[in-house]
KEDO-366569 format. One record per residue (C-alpha): residue number from 0; residue in three letters; x, y, z negated. Coordinates in nm, 2 decimals, always signed. Layout:
N
ATOM   num   residu        u        v        w
ATOM   NUM      ala        X        Y        Z
...
# end
This chain:
453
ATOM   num   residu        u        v        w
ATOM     0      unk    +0.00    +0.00    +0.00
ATOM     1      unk    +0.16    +0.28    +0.10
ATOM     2      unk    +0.17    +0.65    -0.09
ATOM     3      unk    -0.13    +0.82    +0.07
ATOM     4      unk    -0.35    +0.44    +0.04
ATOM     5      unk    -0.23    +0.42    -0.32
ATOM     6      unk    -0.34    +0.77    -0.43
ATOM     7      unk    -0.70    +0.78    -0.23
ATOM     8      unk    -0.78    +0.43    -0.42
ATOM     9      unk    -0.67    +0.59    -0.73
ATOM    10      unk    -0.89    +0.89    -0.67
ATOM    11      unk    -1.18    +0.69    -0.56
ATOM    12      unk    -1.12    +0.49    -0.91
ATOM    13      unk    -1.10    +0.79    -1.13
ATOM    14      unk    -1.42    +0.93    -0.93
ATOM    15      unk    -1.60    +0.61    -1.04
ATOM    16      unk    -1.50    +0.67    -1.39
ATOM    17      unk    -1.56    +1.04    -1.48
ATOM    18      unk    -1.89    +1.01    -1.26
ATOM    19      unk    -2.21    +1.11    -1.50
ATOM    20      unk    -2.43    +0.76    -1.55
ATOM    21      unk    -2.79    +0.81    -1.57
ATOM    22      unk    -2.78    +0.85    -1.92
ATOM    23      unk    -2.57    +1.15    -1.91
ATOM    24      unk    -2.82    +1.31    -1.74
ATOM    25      unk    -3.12    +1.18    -1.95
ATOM    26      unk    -2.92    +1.33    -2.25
ATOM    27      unk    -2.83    +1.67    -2.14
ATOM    28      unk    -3.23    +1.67    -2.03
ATOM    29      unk    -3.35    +1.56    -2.35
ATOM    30      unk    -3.10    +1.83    -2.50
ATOM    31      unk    -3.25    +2.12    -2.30
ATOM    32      unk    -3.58    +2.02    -2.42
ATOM    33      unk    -3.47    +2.01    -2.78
ATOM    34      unk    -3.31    +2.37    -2.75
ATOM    35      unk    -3.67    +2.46    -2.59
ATOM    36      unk    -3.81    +2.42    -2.89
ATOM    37      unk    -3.59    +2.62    -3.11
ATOM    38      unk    -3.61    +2.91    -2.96
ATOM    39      unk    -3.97    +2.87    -2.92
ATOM    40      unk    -3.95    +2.86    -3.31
ATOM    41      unk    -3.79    +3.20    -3.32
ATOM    42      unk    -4.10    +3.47    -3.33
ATOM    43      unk    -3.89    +3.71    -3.15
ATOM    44      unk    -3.77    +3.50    -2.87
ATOM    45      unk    -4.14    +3.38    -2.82
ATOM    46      unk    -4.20    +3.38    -2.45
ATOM    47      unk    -3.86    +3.31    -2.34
ATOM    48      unk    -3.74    +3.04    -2.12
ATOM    49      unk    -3.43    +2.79    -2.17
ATOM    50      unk    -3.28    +2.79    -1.85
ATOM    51      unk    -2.97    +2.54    -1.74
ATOM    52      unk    -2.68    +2.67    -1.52
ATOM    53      unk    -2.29    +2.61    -1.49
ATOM    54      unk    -2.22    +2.26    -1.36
ATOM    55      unk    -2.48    +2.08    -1.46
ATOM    56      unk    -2.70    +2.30    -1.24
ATOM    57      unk    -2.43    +2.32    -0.94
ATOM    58      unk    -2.37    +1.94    -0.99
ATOM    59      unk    -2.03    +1.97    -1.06
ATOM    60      unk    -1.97    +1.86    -1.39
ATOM    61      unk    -1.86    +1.47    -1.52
ATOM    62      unk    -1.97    +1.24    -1.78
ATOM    63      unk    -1.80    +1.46    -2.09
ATOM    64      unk    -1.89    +1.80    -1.91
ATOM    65      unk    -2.03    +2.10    -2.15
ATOM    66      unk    -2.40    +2.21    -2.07
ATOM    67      unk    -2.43    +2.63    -2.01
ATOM    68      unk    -2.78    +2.77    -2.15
ATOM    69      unk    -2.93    +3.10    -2.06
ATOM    70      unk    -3.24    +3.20    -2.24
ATOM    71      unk    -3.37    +3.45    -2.01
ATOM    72      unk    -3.60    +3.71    -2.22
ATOM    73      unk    -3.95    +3.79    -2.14
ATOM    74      unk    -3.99    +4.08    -1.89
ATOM    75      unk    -4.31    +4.02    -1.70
ATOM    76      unk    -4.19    +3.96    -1.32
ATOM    77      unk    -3.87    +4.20    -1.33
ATOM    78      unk    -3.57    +4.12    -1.43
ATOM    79      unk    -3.47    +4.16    -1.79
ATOM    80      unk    -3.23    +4.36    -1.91
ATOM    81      unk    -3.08    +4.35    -2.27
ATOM    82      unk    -2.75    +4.57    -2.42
ATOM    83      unk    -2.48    +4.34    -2.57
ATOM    84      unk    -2.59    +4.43    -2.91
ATOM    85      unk    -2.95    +4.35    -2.88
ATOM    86      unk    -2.79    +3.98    -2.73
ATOM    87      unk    -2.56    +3.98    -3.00
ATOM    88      unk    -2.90    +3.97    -3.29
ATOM    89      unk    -3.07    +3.75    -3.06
ATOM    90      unk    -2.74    +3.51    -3.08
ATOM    91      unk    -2.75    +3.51    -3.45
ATOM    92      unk    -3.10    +3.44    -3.49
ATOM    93      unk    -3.06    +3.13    -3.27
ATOM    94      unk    -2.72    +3.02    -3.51
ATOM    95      unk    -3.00    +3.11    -3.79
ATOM    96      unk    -3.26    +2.82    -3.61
ATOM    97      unk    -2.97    +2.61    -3.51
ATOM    98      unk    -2.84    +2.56    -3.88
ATOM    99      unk    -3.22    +2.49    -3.98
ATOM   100      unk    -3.26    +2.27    -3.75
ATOM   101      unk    -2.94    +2.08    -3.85
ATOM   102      unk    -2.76    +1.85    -3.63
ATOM   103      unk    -2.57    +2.06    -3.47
ATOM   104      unk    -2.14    +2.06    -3.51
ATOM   105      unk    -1.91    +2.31    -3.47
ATOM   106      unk    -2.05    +2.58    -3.44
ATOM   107      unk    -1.90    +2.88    -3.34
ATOM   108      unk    -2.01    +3.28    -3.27
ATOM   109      unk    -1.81    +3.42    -2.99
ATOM   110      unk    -1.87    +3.81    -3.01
ATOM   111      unk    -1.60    +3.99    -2.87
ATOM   112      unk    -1.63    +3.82    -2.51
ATOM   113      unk    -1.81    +3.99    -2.22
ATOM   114      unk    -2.06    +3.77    -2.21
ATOM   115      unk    -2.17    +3.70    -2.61
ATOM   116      unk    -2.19    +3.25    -2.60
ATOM   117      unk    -2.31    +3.08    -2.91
ATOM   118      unk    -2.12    +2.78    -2.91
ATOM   119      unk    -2.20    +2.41    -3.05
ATOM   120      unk    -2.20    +2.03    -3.04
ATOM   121      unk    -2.53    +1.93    -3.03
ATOM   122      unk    -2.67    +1.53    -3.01
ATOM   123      unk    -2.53    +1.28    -2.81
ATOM   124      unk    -2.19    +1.49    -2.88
ATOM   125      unk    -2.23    +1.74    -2.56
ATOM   126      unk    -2.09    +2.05    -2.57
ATOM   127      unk    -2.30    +2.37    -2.55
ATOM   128      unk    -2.27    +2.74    -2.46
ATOM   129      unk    -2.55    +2.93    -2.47
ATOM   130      unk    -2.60    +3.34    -2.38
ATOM   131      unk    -2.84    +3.55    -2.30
ATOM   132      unk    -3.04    +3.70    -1.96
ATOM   133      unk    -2.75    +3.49    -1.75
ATOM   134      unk    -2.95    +3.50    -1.44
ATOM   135      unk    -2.63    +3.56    -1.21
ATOM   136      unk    -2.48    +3.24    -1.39
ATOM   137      unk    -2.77    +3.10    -1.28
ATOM   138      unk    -2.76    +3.20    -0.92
ATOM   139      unk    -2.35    +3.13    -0.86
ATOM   140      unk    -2.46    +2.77    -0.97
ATOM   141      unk    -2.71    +2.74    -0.71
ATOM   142      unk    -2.48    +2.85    -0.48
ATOM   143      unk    -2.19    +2.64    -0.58
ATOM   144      unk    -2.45    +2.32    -0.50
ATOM   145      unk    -2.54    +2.50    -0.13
ATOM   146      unk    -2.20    +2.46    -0.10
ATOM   147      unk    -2.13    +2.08    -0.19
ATOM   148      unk    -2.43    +2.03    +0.05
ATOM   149      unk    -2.19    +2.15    +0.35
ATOM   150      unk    -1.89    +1.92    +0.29
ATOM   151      unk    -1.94    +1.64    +0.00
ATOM   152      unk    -1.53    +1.63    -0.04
ATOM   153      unk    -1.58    +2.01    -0.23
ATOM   154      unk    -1.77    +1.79    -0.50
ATOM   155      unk    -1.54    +1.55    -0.55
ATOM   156      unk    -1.24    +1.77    -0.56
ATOM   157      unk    -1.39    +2.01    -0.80
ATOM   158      unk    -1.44    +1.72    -1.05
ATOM   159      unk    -1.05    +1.60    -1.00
ATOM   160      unk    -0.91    +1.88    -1.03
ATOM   161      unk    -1.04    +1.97    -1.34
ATOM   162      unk    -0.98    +1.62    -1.49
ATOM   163      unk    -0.59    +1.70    -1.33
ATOM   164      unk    -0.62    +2.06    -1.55
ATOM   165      unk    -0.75    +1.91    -1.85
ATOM   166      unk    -0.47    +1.65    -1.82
ATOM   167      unk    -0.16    +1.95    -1.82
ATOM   168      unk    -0.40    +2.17    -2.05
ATOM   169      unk    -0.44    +2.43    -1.80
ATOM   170      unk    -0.83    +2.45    -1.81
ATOM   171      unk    -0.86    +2.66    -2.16
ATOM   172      unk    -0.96    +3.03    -2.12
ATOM   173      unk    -0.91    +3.06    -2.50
ATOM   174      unk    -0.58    +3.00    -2.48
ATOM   175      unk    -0.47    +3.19    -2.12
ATOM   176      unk    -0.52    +2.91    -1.91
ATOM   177      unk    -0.77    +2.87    -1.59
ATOM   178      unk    -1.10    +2.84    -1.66
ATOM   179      unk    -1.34    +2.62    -1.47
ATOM   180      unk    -1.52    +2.81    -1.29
ATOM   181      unk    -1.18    +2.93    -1.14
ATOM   182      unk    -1.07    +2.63    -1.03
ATOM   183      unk    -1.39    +2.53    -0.87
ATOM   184      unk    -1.29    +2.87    -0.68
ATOM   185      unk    -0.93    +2.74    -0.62
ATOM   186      unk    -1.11    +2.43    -0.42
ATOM   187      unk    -1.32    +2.65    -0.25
ATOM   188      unk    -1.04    +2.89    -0.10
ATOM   189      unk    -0.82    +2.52    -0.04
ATOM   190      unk    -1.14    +2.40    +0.19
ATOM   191      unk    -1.15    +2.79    +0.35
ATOM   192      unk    -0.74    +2.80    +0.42
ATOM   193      unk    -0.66    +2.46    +0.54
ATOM   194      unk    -0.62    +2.38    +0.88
ATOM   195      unk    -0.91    +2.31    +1.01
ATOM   196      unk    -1.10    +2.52    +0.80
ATOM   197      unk    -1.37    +2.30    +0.58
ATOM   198      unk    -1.57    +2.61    +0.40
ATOM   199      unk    -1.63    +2.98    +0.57
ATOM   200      unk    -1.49    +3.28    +0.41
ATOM   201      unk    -1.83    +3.32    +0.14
ATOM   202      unk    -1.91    +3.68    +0.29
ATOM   203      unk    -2.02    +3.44    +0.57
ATOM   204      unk    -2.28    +3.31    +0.32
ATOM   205      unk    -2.34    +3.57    +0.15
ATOM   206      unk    -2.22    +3.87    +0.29
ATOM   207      unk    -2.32    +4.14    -0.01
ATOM   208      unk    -2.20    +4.12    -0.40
ATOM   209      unk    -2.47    +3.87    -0.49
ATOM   210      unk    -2.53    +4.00    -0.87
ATOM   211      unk    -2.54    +4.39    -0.79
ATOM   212      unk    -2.87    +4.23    -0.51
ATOM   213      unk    -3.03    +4.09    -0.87
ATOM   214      unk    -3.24    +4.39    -0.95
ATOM   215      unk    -3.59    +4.44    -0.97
ATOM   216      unk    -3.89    +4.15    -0.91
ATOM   217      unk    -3.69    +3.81    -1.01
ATOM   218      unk    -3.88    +3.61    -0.74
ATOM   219      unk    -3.80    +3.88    -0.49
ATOM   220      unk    -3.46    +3.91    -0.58
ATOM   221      unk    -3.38    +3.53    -0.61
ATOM   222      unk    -3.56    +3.46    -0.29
ATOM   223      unk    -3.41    +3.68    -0.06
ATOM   224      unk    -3.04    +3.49    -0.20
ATOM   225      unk    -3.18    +3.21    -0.14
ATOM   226      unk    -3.32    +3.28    +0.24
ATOM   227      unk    -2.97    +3.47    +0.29
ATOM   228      unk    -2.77    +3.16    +0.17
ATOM   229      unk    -2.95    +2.88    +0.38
ATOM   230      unk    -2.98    +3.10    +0.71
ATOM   231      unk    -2.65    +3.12    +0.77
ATOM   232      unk    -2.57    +2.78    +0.62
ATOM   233      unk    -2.79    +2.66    +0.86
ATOM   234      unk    -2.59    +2.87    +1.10
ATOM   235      unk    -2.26    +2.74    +1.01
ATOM   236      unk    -2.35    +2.34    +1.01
ATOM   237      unk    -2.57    +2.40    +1.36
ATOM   238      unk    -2.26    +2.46    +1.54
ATOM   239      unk    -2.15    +2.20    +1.71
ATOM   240      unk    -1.82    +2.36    +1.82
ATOM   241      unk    -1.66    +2.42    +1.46
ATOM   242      unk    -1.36    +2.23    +1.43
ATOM   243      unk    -1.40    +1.98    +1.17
ATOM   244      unk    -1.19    +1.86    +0.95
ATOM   245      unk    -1.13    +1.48    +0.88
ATOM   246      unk    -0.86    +1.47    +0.57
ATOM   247      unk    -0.86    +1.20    +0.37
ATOM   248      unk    -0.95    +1.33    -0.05
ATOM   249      unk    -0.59    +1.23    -0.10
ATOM   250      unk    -0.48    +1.44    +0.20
ATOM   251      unk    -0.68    +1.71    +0.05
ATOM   252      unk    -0.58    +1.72    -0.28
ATOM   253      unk    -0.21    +1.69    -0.21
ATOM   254      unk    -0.20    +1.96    +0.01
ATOM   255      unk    -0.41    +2.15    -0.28
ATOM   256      unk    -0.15    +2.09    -0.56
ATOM   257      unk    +0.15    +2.21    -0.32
ATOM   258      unk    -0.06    +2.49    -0.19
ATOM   259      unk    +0.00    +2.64    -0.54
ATOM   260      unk    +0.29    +2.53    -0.65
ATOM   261      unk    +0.46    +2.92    -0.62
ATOM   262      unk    +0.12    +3.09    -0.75
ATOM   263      unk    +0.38    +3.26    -1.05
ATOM   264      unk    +0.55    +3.47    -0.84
ATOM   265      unk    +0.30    +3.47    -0.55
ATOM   266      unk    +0.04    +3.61    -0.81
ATOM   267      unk    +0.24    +3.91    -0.83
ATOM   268      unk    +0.20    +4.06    -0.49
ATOM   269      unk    -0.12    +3.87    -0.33
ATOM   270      unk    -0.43    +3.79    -0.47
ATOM   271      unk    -0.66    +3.46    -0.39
ATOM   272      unk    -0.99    +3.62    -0.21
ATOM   273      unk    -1.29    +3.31    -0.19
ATOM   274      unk    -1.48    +3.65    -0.07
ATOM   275      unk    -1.28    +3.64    +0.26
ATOM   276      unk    -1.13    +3.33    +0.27
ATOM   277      unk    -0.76    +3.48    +0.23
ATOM   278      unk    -0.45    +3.58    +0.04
ATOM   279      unk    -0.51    +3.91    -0.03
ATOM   280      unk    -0.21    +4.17    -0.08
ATOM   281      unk    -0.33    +4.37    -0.42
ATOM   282      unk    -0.11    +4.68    -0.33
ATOM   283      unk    -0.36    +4.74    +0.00
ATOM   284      unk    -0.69    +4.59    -0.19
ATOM   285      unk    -0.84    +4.92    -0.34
ATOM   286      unk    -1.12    +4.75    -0.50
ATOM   287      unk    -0.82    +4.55    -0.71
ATOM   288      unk    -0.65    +4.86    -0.80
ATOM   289      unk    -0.46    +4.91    -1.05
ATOM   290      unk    -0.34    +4.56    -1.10
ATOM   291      unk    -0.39    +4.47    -1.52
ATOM   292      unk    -0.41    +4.12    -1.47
ATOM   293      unk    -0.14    +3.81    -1.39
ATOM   294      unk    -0.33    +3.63    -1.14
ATOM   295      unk    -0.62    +3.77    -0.95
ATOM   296      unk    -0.90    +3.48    -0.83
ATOM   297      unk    -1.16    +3.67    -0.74
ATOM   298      unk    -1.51    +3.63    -0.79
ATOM   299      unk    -1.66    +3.59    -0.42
ATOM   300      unk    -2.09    +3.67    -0.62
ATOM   301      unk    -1.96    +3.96    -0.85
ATOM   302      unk    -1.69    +4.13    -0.64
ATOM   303      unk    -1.45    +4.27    -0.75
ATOM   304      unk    -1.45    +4.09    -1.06
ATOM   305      unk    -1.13    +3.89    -1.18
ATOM   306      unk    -1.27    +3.51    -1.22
ATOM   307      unk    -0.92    +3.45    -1.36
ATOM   308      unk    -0.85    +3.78    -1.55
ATOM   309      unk    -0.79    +3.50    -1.90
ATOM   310      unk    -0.44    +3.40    -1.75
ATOM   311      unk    -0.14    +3.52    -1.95
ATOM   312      unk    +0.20    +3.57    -1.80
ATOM   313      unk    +0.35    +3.29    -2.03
ATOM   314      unk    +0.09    +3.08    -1.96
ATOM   315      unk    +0.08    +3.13    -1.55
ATOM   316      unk    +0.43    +2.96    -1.58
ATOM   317      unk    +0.31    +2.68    -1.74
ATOM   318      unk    +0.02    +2.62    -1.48
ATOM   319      unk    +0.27    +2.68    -1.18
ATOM   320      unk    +0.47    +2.40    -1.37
ATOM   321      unk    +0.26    +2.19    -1.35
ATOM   322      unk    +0.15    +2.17    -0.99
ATOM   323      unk    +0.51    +2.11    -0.91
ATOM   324      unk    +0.58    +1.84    -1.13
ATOM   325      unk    +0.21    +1.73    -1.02
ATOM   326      unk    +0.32    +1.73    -0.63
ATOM   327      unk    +0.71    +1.54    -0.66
ATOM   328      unk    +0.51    +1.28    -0.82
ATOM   329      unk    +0.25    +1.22    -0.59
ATOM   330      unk    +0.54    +1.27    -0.29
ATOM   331      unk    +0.77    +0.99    -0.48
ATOM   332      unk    +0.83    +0.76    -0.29
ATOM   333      unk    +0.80    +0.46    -0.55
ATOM   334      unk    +0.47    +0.52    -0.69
ATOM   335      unk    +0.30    +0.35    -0.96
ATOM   336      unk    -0.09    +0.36    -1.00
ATOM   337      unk    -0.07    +0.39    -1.37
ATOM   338      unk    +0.19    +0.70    -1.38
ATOM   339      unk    -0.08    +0.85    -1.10
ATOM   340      unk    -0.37    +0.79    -1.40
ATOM   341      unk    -0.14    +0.92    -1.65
ATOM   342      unk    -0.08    +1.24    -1.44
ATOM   343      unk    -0.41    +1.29    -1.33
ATOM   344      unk    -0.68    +1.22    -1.63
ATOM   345      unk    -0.62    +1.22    -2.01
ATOM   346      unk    -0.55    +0.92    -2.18
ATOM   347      unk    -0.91    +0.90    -2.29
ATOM   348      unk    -1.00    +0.90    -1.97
ATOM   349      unk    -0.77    +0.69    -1.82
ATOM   350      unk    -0.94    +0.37    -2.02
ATOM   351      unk    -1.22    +0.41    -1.84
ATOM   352      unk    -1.07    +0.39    -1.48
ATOM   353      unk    -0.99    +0.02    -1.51
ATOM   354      unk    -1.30    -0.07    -1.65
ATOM   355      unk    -1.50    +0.10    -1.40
ATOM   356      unk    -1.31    +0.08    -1.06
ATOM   357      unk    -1.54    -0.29    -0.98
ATOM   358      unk    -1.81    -0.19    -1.19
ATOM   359      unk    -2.00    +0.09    -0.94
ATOM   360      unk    -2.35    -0.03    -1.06
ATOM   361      unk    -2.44    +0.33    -1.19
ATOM   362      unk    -2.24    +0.52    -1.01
ATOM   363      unk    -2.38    +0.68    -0.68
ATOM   364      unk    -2.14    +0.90    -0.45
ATOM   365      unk    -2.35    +1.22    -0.48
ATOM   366      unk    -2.29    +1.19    -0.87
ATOM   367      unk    -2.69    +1.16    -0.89
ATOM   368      unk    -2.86    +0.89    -1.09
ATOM   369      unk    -3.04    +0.67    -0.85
ATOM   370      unk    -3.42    +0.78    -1.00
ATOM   371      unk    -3.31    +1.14    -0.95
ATOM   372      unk    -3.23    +1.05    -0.61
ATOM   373      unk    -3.55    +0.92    -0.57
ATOM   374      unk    -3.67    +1.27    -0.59
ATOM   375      unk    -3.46    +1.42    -0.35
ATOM   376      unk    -3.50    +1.41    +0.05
ATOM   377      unk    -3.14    +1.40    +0.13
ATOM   378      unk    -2.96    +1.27    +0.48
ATOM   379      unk    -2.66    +1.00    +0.45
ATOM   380      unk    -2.39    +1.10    +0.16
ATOM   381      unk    -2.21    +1.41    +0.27
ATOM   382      unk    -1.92    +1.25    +0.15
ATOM   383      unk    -1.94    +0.95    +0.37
ATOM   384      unk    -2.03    +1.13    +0.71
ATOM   385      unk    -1.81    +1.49    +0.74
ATOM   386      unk    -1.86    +1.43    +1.11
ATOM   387      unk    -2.18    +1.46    +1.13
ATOM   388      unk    -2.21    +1.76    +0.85
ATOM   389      unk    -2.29    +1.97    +1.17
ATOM   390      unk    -2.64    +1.86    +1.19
ATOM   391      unk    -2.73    +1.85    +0.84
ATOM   392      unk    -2.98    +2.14    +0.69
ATOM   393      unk    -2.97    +2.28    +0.36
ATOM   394      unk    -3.34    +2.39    +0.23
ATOM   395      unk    -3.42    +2.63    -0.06
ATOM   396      unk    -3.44    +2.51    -0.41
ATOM   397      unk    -3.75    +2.41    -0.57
ATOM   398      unk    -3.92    +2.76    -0.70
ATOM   399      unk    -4.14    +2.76    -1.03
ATOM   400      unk    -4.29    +3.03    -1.16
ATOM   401      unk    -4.09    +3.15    -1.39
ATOM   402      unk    -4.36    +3.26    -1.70
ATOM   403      unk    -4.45    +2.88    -1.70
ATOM   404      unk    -4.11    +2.77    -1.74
ATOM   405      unk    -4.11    +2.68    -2.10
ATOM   406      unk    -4.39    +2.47    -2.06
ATOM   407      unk    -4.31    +2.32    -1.76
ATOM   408      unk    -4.12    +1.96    -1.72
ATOM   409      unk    -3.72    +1.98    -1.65
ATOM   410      unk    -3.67    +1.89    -1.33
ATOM   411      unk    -3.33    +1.77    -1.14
ATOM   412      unk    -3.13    +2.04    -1.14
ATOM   413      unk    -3.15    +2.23    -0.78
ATOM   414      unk    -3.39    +2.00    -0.59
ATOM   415      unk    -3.33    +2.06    -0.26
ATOM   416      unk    -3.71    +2.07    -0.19
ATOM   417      unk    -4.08    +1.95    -0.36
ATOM   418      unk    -4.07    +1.59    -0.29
ATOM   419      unk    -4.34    +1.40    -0.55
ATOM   420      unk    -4.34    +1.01    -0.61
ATOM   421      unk    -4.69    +0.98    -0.45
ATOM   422      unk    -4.56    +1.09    -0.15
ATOM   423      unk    -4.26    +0.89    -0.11
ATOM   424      unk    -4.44    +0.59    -0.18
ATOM   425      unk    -4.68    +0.67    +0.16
ATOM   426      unk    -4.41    +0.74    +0.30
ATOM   427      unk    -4.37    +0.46    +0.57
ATOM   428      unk    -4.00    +0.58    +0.69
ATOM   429      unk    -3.83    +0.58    +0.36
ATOM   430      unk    -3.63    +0.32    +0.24
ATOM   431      unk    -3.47    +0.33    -0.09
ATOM   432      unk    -3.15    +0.13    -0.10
ATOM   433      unk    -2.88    +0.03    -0.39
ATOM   434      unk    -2.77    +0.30    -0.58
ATOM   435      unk    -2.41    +0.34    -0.38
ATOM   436      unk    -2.58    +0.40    -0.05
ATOM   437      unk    -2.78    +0.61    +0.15
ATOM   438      unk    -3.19    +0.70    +0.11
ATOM   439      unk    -3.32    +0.76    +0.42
ATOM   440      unk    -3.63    +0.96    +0.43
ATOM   441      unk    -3.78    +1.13    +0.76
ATOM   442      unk    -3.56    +1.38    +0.95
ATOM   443      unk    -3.71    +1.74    +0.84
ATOM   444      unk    -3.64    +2.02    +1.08
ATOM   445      unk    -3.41    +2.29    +0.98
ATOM   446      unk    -3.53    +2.50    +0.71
ATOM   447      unk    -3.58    +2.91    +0.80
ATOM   448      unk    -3.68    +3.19    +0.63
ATOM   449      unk    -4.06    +3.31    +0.71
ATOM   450      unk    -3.89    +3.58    +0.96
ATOM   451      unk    -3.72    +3.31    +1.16
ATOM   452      unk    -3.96    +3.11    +1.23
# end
């Protein structure tokens, strides 16, 4: 087995492993609907809604990934808006509920950070974040899931490398590292830079700053993203003369780890630009201007935020170490599968790849349980068919009202559209198969806006 073969079945293995089963999402479900009812307990939060995001929402997060909460506050249609110290009392009063509730670990107030996050570990020991009115948390979610729906490889990438970070301790805002919303931006600039491109610059997408656009009538607001996003996804994956690229996920992510293996002194001059799809030279960027930070990752929905803007000098040394130690490895030429595990995952982790690499019986390539999938109209895994990505649609998320939305059942994050169990079961053309393969449901025409059709 040579180095490249060795490395993809390695990746494939640690895939299977860090994977969420079905009870991981069953648990983060039944965890949302427990936090529902706290705050529904809090007279002053009555009327708000618990509202998932981060990557549980964008589908990017593994078996041990945190769960991000927004309660978003009552405001009739419009979008609400609250002052950090009103979010900061609303914050304590949930720690208040939280500690009568009991159950709940660690616990921890986290004040002084842009965005105010009441932290804990809840049942079923998951992680949890929760802040207030994070509605454009909300939307870069969704729009990190259009974007696994236009190459699967961005999904699968996203979740190594931030197994690869957590395994050189590079994926800790708190202590000056990346965080991982960052390196899911790293991936996307990697797919937008390589040769061919995978991913458009994301002003192809969406061509404005996406949370100054989240302003008046929430339906409004989040539909005319939404319409924006798929047209020109649409666009993008009806074009049958885009150049498509057909790298191997070891390909990919070697050429990702040496890719940034000078981002010390690189970070200096140029700035990474998801917005564009380009290095960016900070002297000539006005909107970067002055430079305060070490490394500059901009955020592509809320320009010109810095993404990134955590990163300390000392500590951008340490992550440049180790994506060259991280690259000779993989380009030794006597490689071992266990040293590859050891460099890759934790050691946690890396228990877990033996004893799942012939065990796939949970396990389905989009990450999805197979009862979720169920729910879903989706074509043949993205990850399986990149040629073919050209003539795949993306449709707009399922839309609830949102005043119902405490009351209303969780369903699977994002659904692509309203598909209900009734009607797949009249549904003549559908054919459910085992969980690692396809469901094939009738081919739906490509989803447009009202003005396009």
């Amino acid at each position: 087995m040579n180095g490249y073969s060795l490395l993809e079945h390695t990746l494939q293995n640690i895939l299977h492993s860090i994977n969420p089963l079905e009870e991981d999402w069953s648990k983060r479900f039944q965890l949302i609907h427990e936090l529902r009812a706290v705050v529904e307990s809090i007279e002053i939060l009555r009327g708000a809604t618990v509202e998932p995001f981060g990557s549980f929402v964008s589908n990017l997060f593994t078996r041990w990934g945190d769960l991000d909460i927004s309660i978003e506050l009552p405001n009739g249609s419009h979008i609400s808006a609250a002052g950090k110290k009103y979010k900061l009392s609303l914050l304590r009063d949930v720690l208040k509920a939280l500690k009568a509730e009991g159950g709940c670990r660690k616990l921890q107030f986290i004040t002084n950070a842009r965005v105010p996050i009441l932290k804990f570990q809840g049942n079923y020991n998951i992680s949890c974040d929760i802040s207030i009115n994070n509605l454009s948390g909300q939307m870069k979610s969704k729009i990190l899931y259009w974007i696994n729906m236009i190459d699967g490889r961005f999904r699968d990438m996203v979740l190594l490398v931030k197994e690869w970070a957590k395994a050189h301790n590079i994926n800790d805002s708190k202590t000056g590292t990346l965080n991982s919303y960052s390196l899911s931006l790293l991936v996307v600039f990697h797919f937008q830079t390589c040769v061919p491109a995978i991913l458009p610059p994301l002003k192809e997408i969406y061509p404005g700053s996406m949370v100054d656009d989240l302003t008046g009538v929430r339906a409004s607001a989040e539909k005319f993203i939404e319409e924006t996003c798929a047209m020109n996804i649409n666009r993008l994956m009806s074009n049958k003369s885009r150049a498509i690229n057909r790298s191997s996920l070891s390909e990919l992510f070697i050429s990702f780890i040496a890719k940034f293996c000078d981002i010390s002194s690189r970070a200096s001059a140029q700035g990474i630009s998801p917005f564009t799809g380009q290095w960016e030279d900070i002297e000539s960027n006005m909107r970067w201007l002055p430079k305060t930070y070490t490394i500059f990752v901009e955020d592509p929905f809320e320009q010109p935020l810095n993404s990134a803007r955590g990163v300390s000098t000392k500590q951008l040394t340490r992550i440049e170490e180790a994506f060259r130690s991280t690259h000779f490895m993989l380009c030794s030429s006597n490689q071992k599968e266990n040293e590859i595990i050891s460099t890759l995952v934790k050691p946690h982790v890396s228990k877990f790849v033996a004893r799942t690499s012939g065990n796939q019986n949970n396990y389905t390539r989009n990450g999805l349980p197979p009862q979720l999938k169920a729910q879903r109209v989706i074509k043949p895994p993205l990850q399986a068919h990149h040629q073919r990505q050209a003539q795949r649609a993306i449709h707009p998320p399922l839309r609830a009202q949102h005043q119902s939305q405490a009351q209303r059942p969780i369903n699977p994050p994002l659904q692509a559209h309203q598909l209900q169990d009734k009607r797949m079961n009249r549904n003549q053309n559908s054919t459910v198969q085992g969980p690692t393969q396809a469901i094939r449901v009738q081919t739906q025409t490509v989803w447009r806006p009202k003005s396009d059709r």
